[in-house]
C-alpha positions as CSV (number, residue, x, y, z in Angstrom):
1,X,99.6,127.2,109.6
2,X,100.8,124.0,109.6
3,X,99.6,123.2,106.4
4,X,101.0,126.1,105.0
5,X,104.8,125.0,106.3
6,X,104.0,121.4,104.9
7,X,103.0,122.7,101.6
8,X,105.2,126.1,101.5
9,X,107.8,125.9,104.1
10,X,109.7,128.2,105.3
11,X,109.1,130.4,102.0
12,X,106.5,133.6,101.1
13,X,103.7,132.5,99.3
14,X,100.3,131.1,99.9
15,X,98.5,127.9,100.5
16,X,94.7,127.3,100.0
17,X,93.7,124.3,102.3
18,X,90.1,122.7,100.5
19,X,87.7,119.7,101.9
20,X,85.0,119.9,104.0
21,X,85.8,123.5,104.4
22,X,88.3,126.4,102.4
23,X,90.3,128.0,103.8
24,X,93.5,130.6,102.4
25,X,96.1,131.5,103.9
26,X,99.2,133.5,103.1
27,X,102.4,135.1,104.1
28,X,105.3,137.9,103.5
29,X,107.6,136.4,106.7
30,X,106.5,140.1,108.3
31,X,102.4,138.8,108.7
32,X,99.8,136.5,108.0
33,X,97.0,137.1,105.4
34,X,93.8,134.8,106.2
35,X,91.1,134.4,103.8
36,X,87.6,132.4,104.9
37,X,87.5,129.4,106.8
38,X,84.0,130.8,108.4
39,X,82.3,127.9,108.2
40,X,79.3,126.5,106.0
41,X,76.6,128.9,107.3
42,X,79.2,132.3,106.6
43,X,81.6,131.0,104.2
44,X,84.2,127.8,103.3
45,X,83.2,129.2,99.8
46,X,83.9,126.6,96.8
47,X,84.4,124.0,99.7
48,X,83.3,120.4,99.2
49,X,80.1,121.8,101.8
50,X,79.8,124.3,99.3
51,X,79.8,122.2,96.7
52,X,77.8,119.7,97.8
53,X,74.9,122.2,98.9
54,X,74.8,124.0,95.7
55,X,74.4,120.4,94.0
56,X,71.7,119.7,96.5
57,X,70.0,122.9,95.7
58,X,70.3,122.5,91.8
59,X,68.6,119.2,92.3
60,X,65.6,120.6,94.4
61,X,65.2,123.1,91.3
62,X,64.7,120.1,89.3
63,X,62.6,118.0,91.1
64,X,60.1,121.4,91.6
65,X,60.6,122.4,87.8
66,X,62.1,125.9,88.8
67,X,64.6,127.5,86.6
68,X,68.6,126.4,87.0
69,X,67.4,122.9,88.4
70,X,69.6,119.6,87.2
71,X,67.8,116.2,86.7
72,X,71.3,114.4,86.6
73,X,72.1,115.7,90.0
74,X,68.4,115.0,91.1
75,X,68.8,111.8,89.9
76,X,72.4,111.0,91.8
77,X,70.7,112.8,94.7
78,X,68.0,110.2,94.7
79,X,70.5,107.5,94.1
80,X,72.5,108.9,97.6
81,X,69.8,110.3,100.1
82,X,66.0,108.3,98.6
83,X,63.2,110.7,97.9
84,X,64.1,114.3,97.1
85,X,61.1,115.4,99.4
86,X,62.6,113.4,102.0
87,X,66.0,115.0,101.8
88,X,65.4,118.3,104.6
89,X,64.2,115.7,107.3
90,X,67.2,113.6,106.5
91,X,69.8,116.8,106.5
92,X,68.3,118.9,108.7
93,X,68.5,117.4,111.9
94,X,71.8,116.0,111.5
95,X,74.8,117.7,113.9
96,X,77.1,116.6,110.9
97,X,76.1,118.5,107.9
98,X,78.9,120.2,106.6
99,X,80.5,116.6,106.3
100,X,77.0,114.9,104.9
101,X,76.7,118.3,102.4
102,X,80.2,117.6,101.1
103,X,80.0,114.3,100.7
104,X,77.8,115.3,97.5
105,X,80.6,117.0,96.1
106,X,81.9,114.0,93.9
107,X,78.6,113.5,92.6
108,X,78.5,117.0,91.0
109,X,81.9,116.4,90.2
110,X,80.5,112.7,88.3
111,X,78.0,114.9,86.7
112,X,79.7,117.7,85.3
113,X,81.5,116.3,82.0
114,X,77.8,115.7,80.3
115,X,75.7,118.3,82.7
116,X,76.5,122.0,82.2
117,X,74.8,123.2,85.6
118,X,77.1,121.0,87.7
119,X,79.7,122.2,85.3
120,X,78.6,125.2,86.7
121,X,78.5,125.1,90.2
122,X,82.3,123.7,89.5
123,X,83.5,127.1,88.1
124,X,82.1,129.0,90.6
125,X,83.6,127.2,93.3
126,X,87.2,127.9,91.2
127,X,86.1,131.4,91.3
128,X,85.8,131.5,95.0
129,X,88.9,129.8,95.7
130,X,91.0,131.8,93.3
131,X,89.4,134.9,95.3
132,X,90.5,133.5,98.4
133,X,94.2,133.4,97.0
134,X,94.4,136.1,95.4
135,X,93.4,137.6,99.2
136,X,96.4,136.1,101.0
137,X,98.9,136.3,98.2
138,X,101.5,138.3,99.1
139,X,103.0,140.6,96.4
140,X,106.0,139.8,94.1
141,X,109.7,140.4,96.3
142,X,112.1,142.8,95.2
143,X,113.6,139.8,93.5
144,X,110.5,139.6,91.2
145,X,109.2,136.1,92.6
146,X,106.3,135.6,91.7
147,X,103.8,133.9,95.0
148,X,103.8,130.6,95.3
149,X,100.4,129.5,95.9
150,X,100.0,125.4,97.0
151,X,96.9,123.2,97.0
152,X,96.4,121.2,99.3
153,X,93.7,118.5,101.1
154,X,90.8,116.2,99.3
155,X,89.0,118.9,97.9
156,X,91.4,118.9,94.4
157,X,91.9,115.4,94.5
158,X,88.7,115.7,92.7
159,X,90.6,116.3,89.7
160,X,90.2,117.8,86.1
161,X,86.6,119.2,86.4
162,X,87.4,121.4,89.7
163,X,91.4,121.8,88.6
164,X,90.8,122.8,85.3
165,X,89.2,125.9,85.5
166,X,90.4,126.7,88.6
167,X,93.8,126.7,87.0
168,X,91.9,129.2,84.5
169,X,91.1,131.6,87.3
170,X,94.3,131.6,89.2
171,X,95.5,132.4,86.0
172,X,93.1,135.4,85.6
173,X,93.4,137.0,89.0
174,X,96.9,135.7,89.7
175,X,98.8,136.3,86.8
176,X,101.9,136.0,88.1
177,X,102.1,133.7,90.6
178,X,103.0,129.7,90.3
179,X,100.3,127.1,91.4
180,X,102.1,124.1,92.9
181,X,100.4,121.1,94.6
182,X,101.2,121.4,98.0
183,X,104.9,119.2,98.8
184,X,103.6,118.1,102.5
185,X,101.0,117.6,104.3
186,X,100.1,119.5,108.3
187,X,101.9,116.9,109.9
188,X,104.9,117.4,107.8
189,X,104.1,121.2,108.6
190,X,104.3,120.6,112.0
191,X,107.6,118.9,111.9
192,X,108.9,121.8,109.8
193,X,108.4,124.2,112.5
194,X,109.3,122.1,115.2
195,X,113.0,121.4,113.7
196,X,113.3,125.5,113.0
197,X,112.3,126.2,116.9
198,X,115.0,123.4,117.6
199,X,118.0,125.5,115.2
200,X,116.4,128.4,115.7
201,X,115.2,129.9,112.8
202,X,111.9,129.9,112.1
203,X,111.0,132.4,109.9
204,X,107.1,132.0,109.7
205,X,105.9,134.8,111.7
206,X,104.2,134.6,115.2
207,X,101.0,135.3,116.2
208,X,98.4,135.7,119.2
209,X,96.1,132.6,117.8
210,X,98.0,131.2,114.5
211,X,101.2,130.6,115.8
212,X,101.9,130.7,119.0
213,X,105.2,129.8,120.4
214,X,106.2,127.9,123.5
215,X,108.1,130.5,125.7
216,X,105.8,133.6,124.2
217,X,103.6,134.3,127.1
218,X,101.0,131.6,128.3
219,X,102.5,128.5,126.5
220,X,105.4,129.0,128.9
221,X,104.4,126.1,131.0
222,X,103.8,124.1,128.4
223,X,107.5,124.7,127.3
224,X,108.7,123.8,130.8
225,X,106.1,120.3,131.1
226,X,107.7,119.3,127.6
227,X,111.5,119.8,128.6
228,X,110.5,117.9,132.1
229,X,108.9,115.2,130.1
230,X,112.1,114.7,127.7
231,X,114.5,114.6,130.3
């Protein structure tokens, strides 16, 4: 939510959040529309984990001579991790994979100008982020507005070969609706919020686990230790 106001504001619209994980998330000012986020064994589709796995997985292909394998990304994934036989004692164990799968993501990123299978895995990953905003995206207004969706986090800092035919898909599924990089980040988010509940008009909808607000039920007391605190 917080990246949404930093990237959004106060405005309808959606915001995809992309780096280790993926996450969507969009709103009409009446509810909130959440697409994945799951995590790297049920979802984060098109994620840098994502990403990074399917990379992995391509390169494994090559190195057994199965169909759909890549020897550039078997040979960055040597470069990286050593021995591809060595690679599920090295991954396996570790409490951190999600972050050690995504940090392949650049490689297949490095690869895909000259290799068409990492070129590959690129697309798809567009095509299961546009899926994810095209979930949350709320329909036009009555003013004919199309949805604003935002980008935001590392995941598109990986530039032209995610971008572009992400920008192809959104396009597709998304017609009319305007991709913007996202104009804050959750920090700036959360000072958005804070500075309505201060005036008084946040529009961004409540709810039970996205957005609570201090005074609605349980945060109560945290409402009354803040106030104490400033005084």
């Amino acid at each position: 939510v917080t990246a949404y106001a930093g990237a959004v504001g106060q405005r309808p619209g959606a915001v995809v959040a992309g780096g280790t994980g993926m996450i969507a998330l969009g709103t009409d000012l009446r509810s909130w529309r959440r697409a994945d986020g799951w995590g790297h064994l049920l979802g984060d589709s098109g994620g840098g984990a994502w990403i990074g796995r399917a990379g992995l997985e391509a390169a494994m292909r090559a190195h057994d001579g199965r169909r759909g394998g890549s020897a550039a990304l078997l040979a960055r994934l040597e470069a990286v991790f050593g021995p591809a036989p060595e690679l599920p004692g090295l991954l396996y164990p570790r409490t951190d994979r999600p972050a050690v799968l995504a940090s392949f993501a650049p490689e297949v990123a490095a690869c895909a100008g000259d290799d068409p299978v990492a070129a590959g895995i690129l697309r798809e990953a567009a095509g299961h982020v546009a899926d994810a905003a095209a979930a949350v995206c709320p329909e036009a207004g009555a003013d004919g507005e199309p949805c604003e969706v935002a980008l935001t986090g590392g995941l598109f800092r990986m530039g032209d070969p995610l971008l572009r035919p992400l920008r192809e898909e959104l396009a597709r599924r998304l017609p009319r609706a305007r991709v913007v990089p996202g104009s804050g980040d959750p920090l700036t988010g959360a000072l958005v919020i804070a500075r309505a509940l201060a005036a008084g008009d946040l529009l961004l909808p409540r709810h039970p686990t996205l957005l609570g607000v201090p005074g609605d039920g349980p945060a109560r007391g945290f409402e009354q230790e803040t106030t104490e605190q400033d005084s």
